[in-house]
C-alpha atoms as a printed R data frame, in Angstrom:
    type eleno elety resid chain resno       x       y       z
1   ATOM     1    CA   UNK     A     1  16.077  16.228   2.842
2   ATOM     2    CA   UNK     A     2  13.446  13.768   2.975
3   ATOM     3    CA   UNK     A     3  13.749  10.029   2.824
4   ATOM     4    CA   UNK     A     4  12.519   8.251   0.102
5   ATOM     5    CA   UNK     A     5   9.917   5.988   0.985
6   ATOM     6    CA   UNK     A     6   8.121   3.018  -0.862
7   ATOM     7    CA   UNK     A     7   4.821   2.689  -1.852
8   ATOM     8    CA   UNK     A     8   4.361  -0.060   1.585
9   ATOM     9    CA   UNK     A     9   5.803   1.838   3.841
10  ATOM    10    CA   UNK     A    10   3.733   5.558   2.541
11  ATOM    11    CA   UNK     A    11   0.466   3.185   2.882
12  ATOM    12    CA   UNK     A    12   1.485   1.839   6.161
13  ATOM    13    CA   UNK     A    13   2.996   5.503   8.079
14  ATOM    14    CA   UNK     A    14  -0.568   7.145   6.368
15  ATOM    15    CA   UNK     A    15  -2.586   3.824   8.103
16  ATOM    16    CA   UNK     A    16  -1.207   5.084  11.444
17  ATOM    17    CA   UNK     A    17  -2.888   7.459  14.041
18  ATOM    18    CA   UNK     A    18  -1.561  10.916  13.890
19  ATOM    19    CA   UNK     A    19  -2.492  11.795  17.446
20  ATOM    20    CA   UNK     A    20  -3.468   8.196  19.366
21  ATOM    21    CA   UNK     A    21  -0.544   5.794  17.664
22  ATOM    22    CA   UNK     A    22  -1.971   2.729  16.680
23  ATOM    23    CA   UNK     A    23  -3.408   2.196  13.173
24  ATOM    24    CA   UNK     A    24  -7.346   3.371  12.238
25  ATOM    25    CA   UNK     A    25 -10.023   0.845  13.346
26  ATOM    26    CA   UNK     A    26 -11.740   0.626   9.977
27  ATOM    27    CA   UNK     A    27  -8.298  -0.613   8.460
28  ATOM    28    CA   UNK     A    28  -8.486  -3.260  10.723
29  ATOM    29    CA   UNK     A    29  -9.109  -5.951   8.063
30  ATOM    30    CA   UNK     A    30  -7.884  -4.122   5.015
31  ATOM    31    CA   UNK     A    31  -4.259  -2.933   5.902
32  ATOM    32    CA   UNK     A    32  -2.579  -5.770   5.261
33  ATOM    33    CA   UNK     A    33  -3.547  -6.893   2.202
34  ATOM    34    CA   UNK     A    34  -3.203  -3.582   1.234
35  ATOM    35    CA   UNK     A    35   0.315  -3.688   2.343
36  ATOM    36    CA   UNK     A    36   1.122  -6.880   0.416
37  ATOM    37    CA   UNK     A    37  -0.696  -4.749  -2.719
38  ATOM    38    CA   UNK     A    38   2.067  -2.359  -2.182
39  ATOM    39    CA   UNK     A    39   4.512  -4.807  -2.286
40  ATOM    40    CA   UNK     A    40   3.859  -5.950  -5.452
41  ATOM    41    CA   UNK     A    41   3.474  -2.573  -6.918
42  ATOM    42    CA   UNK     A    42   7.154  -1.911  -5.607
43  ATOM    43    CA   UNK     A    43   8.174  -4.995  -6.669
44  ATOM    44    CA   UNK     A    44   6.989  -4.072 -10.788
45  ATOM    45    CA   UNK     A    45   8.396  -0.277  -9.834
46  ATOM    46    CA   UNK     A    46  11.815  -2.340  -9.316
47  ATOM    47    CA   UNK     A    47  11.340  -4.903 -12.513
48  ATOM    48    CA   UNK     A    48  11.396  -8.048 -10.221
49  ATOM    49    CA   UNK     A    49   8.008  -8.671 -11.138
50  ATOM    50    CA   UNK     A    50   5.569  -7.940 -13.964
51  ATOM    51    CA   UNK     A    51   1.962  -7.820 -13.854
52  ATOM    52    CA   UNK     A    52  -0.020  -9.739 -17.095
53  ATOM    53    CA   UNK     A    53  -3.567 -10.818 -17.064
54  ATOM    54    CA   UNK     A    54  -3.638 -10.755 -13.389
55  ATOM    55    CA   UNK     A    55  -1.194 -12.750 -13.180
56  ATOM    56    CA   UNK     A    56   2.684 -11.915 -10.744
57  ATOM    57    CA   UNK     A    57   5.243 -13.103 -13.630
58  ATOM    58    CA   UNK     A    58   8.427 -12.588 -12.132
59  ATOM    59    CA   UNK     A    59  11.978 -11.333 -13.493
60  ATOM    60    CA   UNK     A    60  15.417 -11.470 -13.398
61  ATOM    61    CA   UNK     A    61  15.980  -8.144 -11.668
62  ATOM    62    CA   UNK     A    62  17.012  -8.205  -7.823
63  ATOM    63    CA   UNK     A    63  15.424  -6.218  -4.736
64  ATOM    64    CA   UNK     A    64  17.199  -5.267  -1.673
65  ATOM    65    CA   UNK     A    65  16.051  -4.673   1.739
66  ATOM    66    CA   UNK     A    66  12.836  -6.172   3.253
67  ATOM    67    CA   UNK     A    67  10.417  -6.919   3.243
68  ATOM    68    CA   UNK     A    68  10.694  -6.617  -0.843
69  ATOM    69    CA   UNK     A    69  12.878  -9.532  -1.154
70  ATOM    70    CA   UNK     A    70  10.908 -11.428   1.077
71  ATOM    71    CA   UNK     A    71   7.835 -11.318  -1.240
72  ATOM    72    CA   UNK     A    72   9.819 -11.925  -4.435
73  ATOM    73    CA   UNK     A    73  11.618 -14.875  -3.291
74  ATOM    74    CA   UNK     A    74   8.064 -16.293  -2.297
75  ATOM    75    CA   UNK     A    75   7.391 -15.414  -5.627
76  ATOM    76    CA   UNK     A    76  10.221 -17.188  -7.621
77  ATOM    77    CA   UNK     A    77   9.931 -20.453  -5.414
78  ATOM    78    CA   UNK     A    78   6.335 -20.775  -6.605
79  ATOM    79    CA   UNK     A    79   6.263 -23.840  -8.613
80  ATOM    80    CA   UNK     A    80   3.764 -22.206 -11.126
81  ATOM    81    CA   UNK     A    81   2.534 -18.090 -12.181
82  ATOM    82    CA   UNK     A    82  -0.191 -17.320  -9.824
83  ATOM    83    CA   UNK     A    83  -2.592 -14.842  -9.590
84  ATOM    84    CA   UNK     A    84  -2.161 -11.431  -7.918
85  ATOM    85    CA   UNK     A    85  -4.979 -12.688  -5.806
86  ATOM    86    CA   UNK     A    86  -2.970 -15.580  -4.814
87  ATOM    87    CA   UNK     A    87  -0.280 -13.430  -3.106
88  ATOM    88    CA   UNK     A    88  -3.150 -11.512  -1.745
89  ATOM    89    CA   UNK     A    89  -4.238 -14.104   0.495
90  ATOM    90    CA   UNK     A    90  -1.704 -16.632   0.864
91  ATOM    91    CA   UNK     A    91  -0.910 -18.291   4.156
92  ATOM    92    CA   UNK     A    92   2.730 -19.272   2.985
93  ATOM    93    CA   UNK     A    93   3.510 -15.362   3.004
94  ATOM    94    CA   UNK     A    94   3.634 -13.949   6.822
95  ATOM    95    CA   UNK     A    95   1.005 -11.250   7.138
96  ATOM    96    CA   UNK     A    96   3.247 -10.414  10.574
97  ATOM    97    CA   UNK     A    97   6.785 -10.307   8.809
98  ATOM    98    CA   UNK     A    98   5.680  -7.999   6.040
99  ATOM    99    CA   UNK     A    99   4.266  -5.363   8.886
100 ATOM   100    CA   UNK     A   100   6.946  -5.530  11.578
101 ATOM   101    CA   UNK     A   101   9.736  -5.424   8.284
102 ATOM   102    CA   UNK     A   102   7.961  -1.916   7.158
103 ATOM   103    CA   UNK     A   103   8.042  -1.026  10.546
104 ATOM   104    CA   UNK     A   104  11.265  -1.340  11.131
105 ATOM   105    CA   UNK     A   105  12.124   0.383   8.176
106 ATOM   106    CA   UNK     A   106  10.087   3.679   8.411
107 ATOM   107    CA   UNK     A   107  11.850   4.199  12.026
108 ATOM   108    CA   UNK     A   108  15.281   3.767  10.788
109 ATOM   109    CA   UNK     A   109  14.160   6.218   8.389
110 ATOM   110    CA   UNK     A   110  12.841   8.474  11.427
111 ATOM   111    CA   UNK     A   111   9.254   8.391  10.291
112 ATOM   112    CA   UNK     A   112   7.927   5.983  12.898
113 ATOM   113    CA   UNK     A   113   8.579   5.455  16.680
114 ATOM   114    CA   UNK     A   114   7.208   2.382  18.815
115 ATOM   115    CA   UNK     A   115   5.037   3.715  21.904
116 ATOM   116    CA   UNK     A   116   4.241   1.581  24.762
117 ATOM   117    CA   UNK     A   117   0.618   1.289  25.636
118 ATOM   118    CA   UNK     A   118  -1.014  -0.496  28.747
119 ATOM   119    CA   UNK     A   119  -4.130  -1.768  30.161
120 ATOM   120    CA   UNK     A   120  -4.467  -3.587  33.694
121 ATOM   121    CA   UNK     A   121  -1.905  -5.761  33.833
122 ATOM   122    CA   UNK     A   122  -1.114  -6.168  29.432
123 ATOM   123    CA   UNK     A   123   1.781  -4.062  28.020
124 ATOM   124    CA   UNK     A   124   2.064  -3.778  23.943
125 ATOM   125    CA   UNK     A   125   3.592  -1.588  21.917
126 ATOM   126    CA   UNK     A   126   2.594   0.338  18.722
127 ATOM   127    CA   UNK     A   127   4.101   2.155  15.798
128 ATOM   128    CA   UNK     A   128   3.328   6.127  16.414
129 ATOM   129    CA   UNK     A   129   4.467   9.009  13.878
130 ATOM   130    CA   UNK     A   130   7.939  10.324  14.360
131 ATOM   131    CA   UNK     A   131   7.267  14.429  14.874
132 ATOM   132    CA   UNK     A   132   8.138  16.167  11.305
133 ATOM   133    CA   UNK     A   133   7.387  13.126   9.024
134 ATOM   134    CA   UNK     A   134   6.579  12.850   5.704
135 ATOM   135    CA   UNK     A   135   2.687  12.221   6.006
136 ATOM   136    CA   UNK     A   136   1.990  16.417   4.856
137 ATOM   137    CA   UNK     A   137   3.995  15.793   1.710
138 ATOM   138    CA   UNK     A   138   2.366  12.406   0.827
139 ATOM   139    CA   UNK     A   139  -1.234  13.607   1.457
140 ATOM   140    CA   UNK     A   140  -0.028  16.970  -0.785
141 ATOM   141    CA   UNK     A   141   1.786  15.015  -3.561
142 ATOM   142    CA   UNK     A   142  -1.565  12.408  -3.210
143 ATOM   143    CA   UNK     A   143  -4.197  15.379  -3.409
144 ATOM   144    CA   UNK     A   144  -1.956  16.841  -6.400
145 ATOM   145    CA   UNK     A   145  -1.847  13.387  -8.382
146 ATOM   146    CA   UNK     A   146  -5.125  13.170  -8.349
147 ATOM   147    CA   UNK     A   147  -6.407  16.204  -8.978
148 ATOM   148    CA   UNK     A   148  -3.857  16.434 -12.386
149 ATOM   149    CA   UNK     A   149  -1.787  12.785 -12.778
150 ATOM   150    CA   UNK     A   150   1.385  13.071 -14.287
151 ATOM   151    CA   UNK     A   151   3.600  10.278 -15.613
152 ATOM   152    CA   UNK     A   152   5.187   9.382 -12.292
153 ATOM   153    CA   UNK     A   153   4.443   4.867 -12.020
154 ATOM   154    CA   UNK     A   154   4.937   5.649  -8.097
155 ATOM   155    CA   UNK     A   155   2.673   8.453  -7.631
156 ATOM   156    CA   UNK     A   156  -0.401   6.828  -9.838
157 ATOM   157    CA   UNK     A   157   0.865   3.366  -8.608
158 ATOM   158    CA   UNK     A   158   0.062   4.978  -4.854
159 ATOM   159    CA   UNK     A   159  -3.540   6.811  -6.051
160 ATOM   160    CA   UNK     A   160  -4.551   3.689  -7.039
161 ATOM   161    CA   UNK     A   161  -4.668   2.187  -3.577
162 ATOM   162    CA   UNK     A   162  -5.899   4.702  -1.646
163 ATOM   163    CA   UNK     A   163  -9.043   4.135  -2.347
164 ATOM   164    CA   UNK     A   164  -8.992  -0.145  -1.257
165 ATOM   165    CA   UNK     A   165  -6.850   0.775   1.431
166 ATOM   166    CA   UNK     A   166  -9.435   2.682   3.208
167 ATOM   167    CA   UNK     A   167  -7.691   5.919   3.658
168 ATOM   168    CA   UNK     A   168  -9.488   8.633   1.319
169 ATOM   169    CA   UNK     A   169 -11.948  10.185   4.742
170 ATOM   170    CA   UNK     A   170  -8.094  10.227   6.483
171 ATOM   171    CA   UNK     A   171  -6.439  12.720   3.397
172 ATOM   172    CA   UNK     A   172  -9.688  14.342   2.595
173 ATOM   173    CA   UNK     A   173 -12.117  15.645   5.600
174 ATOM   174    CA   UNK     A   174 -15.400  16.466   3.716
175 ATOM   175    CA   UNK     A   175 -17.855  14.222   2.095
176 ATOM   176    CA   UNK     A   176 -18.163  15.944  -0.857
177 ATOM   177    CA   UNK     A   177 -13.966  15.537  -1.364
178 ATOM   178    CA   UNK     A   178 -14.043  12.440  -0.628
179 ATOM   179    CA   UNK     A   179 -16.780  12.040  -3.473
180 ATOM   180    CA   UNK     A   180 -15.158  13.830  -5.766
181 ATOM   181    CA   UNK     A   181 -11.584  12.244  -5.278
182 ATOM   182    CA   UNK     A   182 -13.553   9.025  -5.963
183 ATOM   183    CA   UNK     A   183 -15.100   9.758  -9.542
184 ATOM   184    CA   UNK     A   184 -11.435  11.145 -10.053
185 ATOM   185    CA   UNK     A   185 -10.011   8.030  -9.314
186 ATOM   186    CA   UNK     A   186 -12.179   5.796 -11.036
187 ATOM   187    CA   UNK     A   187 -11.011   7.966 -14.424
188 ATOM   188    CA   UNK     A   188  -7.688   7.054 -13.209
189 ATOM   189    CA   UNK     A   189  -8.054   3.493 -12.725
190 ATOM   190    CA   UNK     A   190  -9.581   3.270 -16.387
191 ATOM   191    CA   UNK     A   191  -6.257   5.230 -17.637
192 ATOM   192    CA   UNK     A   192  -8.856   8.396 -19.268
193 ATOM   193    CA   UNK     A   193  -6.732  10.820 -17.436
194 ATOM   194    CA   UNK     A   194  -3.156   9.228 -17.643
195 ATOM   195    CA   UNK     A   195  -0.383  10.078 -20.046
196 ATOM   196    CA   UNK     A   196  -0.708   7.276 -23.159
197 ATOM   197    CA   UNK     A   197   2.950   5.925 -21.999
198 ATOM   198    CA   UNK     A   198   1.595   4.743 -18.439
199 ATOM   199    CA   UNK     A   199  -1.692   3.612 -19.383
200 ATOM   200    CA   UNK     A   200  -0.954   0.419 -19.739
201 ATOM   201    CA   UNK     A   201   1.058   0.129 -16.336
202 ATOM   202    CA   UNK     A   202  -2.361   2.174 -14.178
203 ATOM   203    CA   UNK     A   203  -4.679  -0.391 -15.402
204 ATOM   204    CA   UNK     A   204  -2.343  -3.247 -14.171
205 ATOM   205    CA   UNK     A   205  -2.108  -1.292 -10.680
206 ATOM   206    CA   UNK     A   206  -5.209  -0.584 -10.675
207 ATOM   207    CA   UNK     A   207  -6.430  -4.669 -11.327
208 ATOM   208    CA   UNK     A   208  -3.952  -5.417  -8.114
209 ATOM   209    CA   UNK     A   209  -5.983  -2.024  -6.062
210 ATOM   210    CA   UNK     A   210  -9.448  -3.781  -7.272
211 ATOM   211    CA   UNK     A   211  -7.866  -7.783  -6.241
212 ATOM   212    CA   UNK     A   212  -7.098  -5.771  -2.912
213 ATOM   213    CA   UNK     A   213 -10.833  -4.405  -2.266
214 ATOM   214    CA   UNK     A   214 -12.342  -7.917  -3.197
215 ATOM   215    CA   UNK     A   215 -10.489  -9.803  -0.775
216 ATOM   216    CA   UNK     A   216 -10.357  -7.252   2.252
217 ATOM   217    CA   UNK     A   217 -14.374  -7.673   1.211
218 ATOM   218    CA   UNK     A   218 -14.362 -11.644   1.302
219 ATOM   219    CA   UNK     A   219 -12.066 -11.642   4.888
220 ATOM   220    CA   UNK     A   220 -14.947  -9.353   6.331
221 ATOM   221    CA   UNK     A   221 -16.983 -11.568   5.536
222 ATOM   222    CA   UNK     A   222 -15.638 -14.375   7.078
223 ATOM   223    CA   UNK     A   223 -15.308 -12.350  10.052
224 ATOM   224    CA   UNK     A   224 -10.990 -12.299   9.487
């Protein structure tokens, strides 16, 4: 039986090297505020948050495990709403934390391992994927949402990001795919090709995928 996974930790265990460990150089600047995305998208999955005019309300429902209920209480202490943008880009919330948390998680869950690498006389190590994880079933259940969405929050909520996150060329391996999984996207994002019941919910995911792209955008700019 598979483990369930969150939204984070799919985006991060898919942001990985399948052969080399490591994550994917052009992620470089993009994966974690794509992570912190995801976090936000698990936190509405869980009703700790809601997403309204851009804005991260939050709610009276509870998270467990991290680095969820990191984010939320971050969230809650605020002393005013703020923009999903805000939470984006925030130096109060540790960038660090949130990746070494997910981490953590996805190799209790046996999806992950930590590899040592070396050069001269420097030592680091880096996450790797466990042998027999779930990365198959997510790029299947991916390629199937978004070639005919369904009413699953998670499964749209994870389409959504793709994109921002920088990982269509990783799931798809021609141009042409990757083309067409982007015009079927943007239908998604607009809610044309969503059930009527989880419209409403795709466009908010998909304003947090778009606040996502901007500011991996803005830090490449600024040469972060």
């Amino acid at each position: 039986m598979r483990p369930e996974l969150t939204i984070s930790e799919k985006i991060l265990l898919l942001s990985v090297h399948p052969e080399k460990g490591g994550y994917f150089m052009a992620q470089s600047g993009s994966l974690d505020l794509s992570l912190r995305g995801a976090l936000i998208l698990d936190l509405e999955l869980a009703g700790a948050i809601r997403l309204e005019d851009k804005l991260v309300v939050p709610q009276k429902s509870a998270v467990q495990g991290e680095p969820a209920a990191y984010l939320l209480e971050k969230i809650r202490s605020s002393a005013k709403i703020r923009k999903v943008s805000h939470w984006l880009n925030s130096f109060s919330v540790s960038r660090k934390l949130i990746r070494q948390e997910i981490i953590k998680s996805l190799i209790e869950k046996k999806e992950l391992r930590l590899v040592e690498k070396h050069f001269l006389f420097f030592r680091w190590k880096v996450p790797a994927r466990q042998s027999g994880n779930s990365t198959p079933w997510i790029i299947n259940d991916i390629k199937n949402t978004i070639m005919k969405p369904g009413d699953s929050r998670e499964d749209l909520y994870l389409v959504t990001l793709i994109e921002s996150a920088q990982l269509l060329p990783k799931i798809y391996k021609d141009r042409a795919a990757v083309k067409e999984a982007k015009r079927r996207l943007k239908l998604i994002k607009a809610g044309n090709q969503v059930p009527e019941a989880v419209k409403q919910a795709i466009q908010a995911a998909a304003m947090v995928a778009t606040s996502v792209a901007v500011s991996a955008a803005v830090s490449a700019s600024h040469g972060r």
